[in-house]
C-alpha positions in Angstrom: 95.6 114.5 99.4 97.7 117.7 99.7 99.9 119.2 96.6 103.8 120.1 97.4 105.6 122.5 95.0 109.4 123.5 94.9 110.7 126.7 95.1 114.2 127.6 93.8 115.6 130.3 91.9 113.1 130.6 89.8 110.2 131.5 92.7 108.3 133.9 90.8 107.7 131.4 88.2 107.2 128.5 90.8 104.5 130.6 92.7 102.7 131.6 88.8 102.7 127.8 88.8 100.9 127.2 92.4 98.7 129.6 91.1 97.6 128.1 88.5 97.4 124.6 89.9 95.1 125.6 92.9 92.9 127.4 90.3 92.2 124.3 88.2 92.5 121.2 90.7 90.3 122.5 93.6 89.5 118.7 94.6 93.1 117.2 94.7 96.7 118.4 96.4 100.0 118.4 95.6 103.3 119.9 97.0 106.5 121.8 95.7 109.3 122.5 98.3 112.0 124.8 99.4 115.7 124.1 97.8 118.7 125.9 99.0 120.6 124.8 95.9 120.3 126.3 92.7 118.6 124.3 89.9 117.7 124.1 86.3 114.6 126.5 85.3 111.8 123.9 83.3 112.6 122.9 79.9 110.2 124.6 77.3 107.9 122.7 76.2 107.4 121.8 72.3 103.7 122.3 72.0 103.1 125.9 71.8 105.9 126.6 73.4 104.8 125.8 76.7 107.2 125.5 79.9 107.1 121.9 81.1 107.0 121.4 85.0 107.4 117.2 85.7 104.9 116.1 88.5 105.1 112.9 90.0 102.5 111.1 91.0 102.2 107.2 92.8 102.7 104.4 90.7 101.6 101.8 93.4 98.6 103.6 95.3 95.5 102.3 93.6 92.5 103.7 93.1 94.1 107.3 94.2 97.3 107.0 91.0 99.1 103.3 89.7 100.4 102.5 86.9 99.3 99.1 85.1 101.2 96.3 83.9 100.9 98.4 80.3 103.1 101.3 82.0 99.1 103.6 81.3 98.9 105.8 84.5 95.5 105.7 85.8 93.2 106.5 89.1 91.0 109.4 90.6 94.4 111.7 90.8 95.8 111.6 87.2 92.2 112.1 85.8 92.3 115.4 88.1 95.2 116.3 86.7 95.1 115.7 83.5 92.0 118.3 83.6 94.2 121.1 85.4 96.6 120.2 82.2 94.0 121.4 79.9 93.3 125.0 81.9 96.9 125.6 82.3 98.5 128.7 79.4 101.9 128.7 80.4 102.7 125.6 81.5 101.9 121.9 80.7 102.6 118.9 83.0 105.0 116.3 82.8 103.2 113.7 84.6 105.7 110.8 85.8 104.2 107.5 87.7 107.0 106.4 90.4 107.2 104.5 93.6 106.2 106.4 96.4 109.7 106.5 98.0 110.9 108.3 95.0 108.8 111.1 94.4 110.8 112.2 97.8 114.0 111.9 96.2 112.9 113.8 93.4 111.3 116.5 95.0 114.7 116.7 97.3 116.7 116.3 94.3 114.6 119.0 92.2 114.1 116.4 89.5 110.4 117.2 89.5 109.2 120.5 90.6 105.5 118.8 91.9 104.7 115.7 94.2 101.1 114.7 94.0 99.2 112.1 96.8 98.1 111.3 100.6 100.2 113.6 101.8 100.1 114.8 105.5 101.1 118.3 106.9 104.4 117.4 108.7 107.2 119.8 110.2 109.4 119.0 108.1 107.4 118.8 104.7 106.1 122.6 106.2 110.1 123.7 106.2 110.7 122.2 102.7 108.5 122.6 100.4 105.4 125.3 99.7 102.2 123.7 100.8 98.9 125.5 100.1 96.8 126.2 103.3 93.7 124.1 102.0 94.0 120.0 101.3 92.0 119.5 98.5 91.2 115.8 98.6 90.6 112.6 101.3 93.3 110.3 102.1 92.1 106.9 103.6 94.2 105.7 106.7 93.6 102.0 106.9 94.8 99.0 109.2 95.4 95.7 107.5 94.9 92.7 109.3 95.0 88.7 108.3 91.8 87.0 107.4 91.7 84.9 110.3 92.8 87.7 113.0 90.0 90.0 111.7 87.5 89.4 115.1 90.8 89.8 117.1 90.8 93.5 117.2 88.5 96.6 116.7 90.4 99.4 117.0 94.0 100.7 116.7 95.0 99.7 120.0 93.9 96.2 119.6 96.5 95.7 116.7 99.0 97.4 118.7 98.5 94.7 122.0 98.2 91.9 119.9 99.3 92.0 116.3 102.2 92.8 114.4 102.8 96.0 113.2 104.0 96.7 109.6 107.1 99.6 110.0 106.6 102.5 107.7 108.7 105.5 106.4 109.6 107.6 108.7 108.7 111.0 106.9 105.3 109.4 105.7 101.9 111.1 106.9 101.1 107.5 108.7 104.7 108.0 110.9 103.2 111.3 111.8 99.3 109.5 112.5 100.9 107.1 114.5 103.3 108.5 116.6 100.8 111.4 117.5 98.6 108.5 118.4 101.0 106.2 120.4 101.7 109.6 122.8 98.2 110.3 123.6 97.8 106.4 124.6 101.1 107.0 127.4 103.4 104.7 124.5 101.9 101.7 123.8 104.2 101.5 121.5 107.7 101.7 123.3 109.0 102.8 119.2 107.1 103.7 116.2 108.6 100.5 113.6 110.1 102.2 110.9 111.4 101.3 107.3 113.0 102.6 104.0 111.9 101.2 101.0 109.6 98.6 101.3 106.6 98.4 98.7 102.9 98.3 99.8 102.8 94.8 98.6 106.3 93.7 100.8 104.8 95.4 103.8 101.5 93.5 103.0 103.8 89.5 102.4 105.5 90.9 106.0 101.8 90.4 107.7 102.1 86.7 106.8 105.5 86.0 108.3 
C-alpha cells in the first residue's frame, strides 16, 4: 500500500502534513500529488481548532478499507489510520470511503488532499503527486478464475493462452503489473484490455459471460 499527498499552494503545510503522517502510520501508505492550479487551503477543523485534511480511502476493497451496507468504514487501513488520527497536533483527518475510481478524481480535482490503498509507483503518479520513498504496507495481486477452470491454468500465462482476461484501469498498479509482464513474455498479449469504471464486482459478473 503506498500513501499519495497533494501539493499546492499551500506546500509548506502539505509537507508538515507528510510529515506527520509517515511518523504515525509506519505500516500503511498513502499519496498527495502535484497540482498546477491553485486550490482552497483545509477548512479548520472545529475540535480544538484543528486543520482538517479529507483522505480518501476504498469503499469496495475488503479486508484492506470497505464500507458496509451501514455506510461504517472498516478494514486493516482505516484502523491504521484512525491511530495516526490520534498522534496528529495540527491536523485531524477527514476520512471519506469512495469507489476506487474516484479517489483519482479527487485527488486530480484537489477535493481531498490524501489517497490511501494498493497503490503502485507509476510515472505518472511519480509526476503528480508526492510519494514517500518507502511503501509501508503489502498489496495482494491476485488472478481470478471460474470454479470449474481452476486446474486449467497455473500461472499468469496460462490465463493469458486460454482464459478471458478482465480489462482494468489504465492508471491502476495492475495496468502497470501487467503490461511490464506482457513485454518480458515478447506480447502475449497483443493489448493490455483496459476499462473505466467498472466495479470489482462487474469485473468479477464479466468472468461468467
Amino acid at each position: 500500500m503506498q500513501l499519495y499527498l497533494k501539493e499546492d499552494h499551500i506546500m509548506r503545510r502539505s509537507l508538515k502534513i507528510i510529515s506527520a503522517l509517515a511518523a504515525s502510520a509506519m505500516i500503511i501508505g498513502a499519496f498527495t500529488g502535484c497540482g498546477g492550479e491553485k486550490k482552497d487551503a483545509p477548512k479548520a477543523a472545529d475540535a480544538g481548532n484543528k486543520t482538517a485534511v479529507k483522505l480518501v480511502v476504498s469503499s469496495t476493497e475488503r479486508p484492506i478499507a470497505w464500507q458496509d451496507e451501514d455506510g461504517k468504514i472498516q478494514g486493516f487501513e482505516y484502523d491504521i489510520w484512525q491511530e495516526v488520527n490520534k498522534n496528529l497536533k495540527d491536523y485531524t483527518l477527514d476520512i471519506k470511503a469512495v469507489p476506487p475510481e474516484t479517489q483519482d478524481v479527487m485527488m486530480e480535482s484537489g477535493d481531498a488532499k490524501v489517497a490511501s490503498g494498493g497503490y503502485y509507483r507509476t510515472p505518472r503518479r511519480e509526476k503528480d503527486y508526492i510519494i514517500p520513498n518507502t511503501p509501508i504496507g503489502a498489496s495482494s495481486v491476485m488472478i481470478y478464475v471460474l470454479k470449474d477452470n481452476q486446474n486449467k491454468f497455473s500461472d499468469l500465462e496460462d490465463a493469458v493462452k486460454n482464459g478471458k482476461q478482465v480489462p482494468n484501469t489504465p492508471n491502476g498498479g495492475i495496468y502497470k503489473v501487467l503490461t511490464d509482464w506482457n513485454a518480458a513474455h515478447d506480447n502475449l498479449m497483443k493489448e493490455v484490455p483496459i476499462q473505466d469504471g467498472l466495479t470489482v464486482a462487474d469485473r468479477l459478473q464479466s468472468l461468467k459471460t
